[in-house]
N, C-alpha and C positions, 0 to 999 in steps of 0.2 A: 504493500500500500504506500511507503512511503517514496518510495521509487517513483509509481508512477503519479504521486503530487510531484515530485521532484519534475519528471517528465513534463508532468502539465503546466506548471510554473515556468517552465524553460518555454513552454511553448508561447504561452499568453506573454513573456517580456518579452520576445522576440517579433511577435504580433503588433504589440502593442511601438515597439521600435519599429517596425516595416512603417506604420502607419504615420508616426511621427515623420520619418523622412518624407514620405510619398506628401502632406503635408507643408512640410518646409519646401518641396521644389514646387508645389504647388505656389505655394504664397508667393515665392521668391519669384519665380516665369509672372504672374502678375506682377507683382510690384517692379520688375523688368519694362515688362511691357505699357503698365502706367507711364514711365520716365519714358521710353521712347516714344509713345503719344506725347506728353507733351514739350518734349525736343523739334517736335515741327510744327 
């Protein structure tokens, strides 16, 4: 049992880290592309 908390832990911070990036290159490609709107 403790294993597989071990297991599922590992899995949901690793989930939880996918999402945070996917996330940050999200926000980042917008606020990218905000500045290059208003550069012209």
């Amino acid at each position: 049992m403790l294993e597989f908390w071990s297991n599922w832990y590992e899995t949901v911070v690793s989930v939880e880290v996918l999402a945070a990036i996917i996330v940050f290159v999200v926000v980042g490609t917008g606020i990218i592309m905000l500045a290059e709107g208003r550069r012209r």
